[in-house]
C-alpha atoms as one frame of an Amber mdcrd trajectory, in Angstrom:
protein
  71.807  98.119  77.562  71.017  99.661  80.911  67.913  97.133  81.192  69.798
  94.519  80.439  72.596  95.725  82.839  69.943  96.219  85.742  68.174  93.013
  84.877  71.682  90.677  85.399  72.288  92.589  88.146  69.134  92.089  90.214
  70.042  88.378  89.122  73.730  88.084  91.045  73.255  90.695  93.585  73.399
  88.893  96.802  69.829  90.501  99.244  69.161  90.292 102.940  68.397  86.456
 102.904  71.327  85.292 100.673  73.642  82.999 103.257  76.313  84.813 105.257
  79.261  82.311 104.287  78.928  83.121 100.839  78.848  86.839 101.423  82.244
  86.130 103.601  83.373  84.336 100.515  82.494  86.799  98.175  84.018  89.436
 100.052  87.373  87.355 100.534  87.371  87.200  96.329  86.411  90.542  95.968
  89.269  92.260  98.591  92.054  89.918  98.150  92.405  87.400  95.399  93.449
  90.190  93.196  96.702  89.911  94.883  97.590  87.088  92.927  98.472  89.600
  90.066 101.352  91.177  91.999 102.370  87.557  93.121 102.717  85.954  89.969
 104.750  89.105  88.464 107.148  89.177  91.701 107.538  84.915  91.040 107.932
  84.597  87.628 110.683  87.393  87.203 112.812  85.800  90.280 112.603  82.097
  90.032 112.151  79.672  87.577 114.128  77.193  85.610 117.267  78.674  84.187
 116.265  78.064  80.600 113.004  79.401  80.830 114.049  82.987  82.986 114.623
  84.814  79.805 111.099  83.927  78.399 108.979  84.355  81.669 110.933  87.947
  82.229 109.761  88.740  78.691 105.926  87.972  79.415 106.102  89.559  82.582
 107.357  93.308  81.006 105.030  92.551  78.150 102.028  91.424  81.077 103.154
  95.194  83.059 103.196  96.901  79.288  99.638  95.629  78.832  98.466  96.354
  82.547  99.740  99.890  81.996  97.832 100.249  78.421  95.079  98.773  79.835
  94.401 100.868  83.467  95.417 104.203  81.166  91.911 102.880  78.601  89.863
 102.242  81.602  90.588 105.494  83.186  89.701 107.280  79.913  86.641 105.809
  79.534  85.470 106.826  82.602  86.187 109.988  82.200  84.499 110.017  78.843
  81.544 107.999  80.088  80.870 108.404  83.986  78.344 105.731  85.247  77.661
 105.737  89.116  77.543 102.285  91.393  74.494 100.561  91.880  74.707 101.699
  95.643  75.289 105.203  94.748  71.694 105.223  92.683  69.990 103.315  95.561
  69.936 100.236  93.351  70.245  96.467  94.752  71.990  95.681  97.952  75.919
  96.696  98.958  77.860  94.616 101.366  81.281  95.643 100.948  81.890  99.299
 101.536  83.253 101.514  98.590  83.870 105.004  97.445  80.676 106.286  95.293
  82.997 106.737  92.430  82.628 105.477  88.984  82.192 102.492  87.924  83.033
 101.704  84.406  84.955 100.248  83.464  86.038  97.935  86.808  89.539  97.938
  87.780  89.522  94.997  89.505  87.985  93.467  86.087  90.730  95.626  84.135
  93.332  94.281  86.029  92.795  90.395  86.023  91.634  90.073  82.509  94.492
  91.500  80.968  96.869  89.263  83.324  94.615  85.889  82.194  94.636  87.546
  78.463  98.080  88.295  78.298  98.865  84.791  80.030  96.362  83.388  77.348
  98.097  85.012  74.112 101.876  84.957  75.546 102.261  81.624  77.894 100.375
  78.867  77.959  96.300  78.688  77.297  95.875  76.346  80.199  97.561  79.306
  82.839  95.577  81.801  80.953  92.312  79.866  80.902  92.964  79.478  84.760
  93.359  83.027  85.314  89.804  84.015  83.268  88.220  81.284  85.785  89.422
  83.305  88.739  88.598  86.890  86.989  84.920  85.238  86.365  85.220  84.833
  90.404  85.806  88.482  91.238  83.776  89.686  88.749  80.684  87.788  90.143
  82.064  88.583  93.889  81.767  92.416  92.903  78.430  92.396  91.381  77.170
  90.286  94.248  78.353  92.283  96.832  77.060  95.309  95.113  79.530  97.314
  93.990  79.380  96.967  89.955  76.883  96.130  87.378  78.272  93.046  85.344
  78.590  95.626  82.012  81.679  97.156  84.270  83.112  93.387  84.232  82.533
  93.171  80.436  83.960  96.387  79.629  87.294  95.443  82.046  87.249  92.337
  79.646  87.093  94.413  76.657  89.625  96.903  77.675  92.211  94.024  79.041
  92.348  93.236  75.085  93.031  96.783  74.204  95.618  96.615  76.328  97.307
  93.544  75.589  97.090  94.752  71.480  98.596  98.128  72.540 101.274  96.027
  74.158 101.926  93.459  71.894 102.218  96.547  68.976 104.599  98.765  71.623
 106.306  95.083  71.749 107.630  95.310  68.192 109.141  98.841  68.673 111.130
  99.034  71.925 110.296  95.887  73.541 113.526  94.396  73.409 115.624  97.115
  74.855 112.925  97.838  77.161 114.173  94.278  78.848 117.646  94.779  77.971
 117.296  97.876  80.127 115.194  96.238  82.932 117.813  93.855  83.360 120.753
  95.594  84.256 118.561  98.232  86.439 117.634  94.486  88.285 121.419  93.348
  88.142 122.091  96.546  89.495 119.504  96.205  92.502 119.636  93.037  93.812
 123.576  92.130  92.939 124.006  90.712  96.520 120.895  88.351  96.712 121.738
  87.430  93.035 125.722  86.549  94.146 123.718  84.658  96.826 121.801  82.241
  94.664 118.716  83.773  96.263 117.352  84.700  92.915 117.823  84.330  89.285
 120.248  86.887  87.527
């Protein structure tokens, strides 16, 4: 597995002579289109049609559940099984500058695949099918700019799923109160910019 993982690296990692605007790219896709998690979460639980509030709140606790289960796997398994960056080992080129700590699973790969996953399994495959295509993105964007070995993308993929089933089981048990509660904790919050029309009670 670590030929293979060195092989596919050597294949996406970006040298000396790959063009500048894609490293710029890359490094725009790796830094900050992972902000699109937070973004989604934030829209989804404020606005939307009135019908459909109830039902988008719902996948967004159940998305945070998951997110929660999922970052909690991936930080187990690298404690269990510590596996240093390419740069760290000398290996392949680095372009965007990161701590020398360890690298599997990726967070950034933890993090978006259980949103698209989750989105996948609990809204609509089109939205979650959209959100793999832009997890595939950062995935490559880290490998190229040297800072994972695609196995650390796989096993974010892998763990996302663990998380969403950990979720979806948790679901069955408290999930219900769990947004009964969350509700009147966010009634309780934002009363005046609810009274305002501002958001969504």
């Amino acid at each position: 597995m670590e030929a293979l993982n060195h092989t596919l690296f050597l294949w996406i990692n970006a040298t000396q002579d790959s063009p500048q605007w894609l490293i710029v790219l890359a490094t725009f896709i790796a830094k900050d289109v992972i902000a699109i998690v937070p973004l989604l979460i934030v829209t989804l639980w404020l606005w939307g049609p009135r019908e459909q509030v109830q039902s988008q709140r719902a996948l967004v606790l159940k998305t945070g559940m998951a997110l929660l289960y999922a970052l909690s796997i991936s930080w187990c398994v690298g404690q269990l099984l510590p596996h240093p960056r390419p740069f760290a080992i000398g290996f392949g080129h680095q372009f965007l500058s990161h701590r020398p700590d360890d690298s599997y699973p990726s967070d950034h790969g933890t993090t978006i695949f259980t949103f698209a996953l989750a989105f996948i399994f609990w809204h609509r495959m089109w939205s979650g099918v959209l959100l793999l295509v832009v997890g595939s993105a950062i995935a490559w964007s880290r490998v190229y700019l040297g800072v994972h070995w695609p196995l650390d993308m796989l096993g974010g993929f892998l763990v996302g799923m663990l998380g969403c089933l950990a979720s979806h089981m948790a679901w069955q048990l408290y999930g219900e109160r769990m947004l009964a509660f969350t509700h009147q904790v966010y009634r309780a919050l934002f009363a005046m910019p609810i009274k305002k029309g501002w958001i969504r009670e």
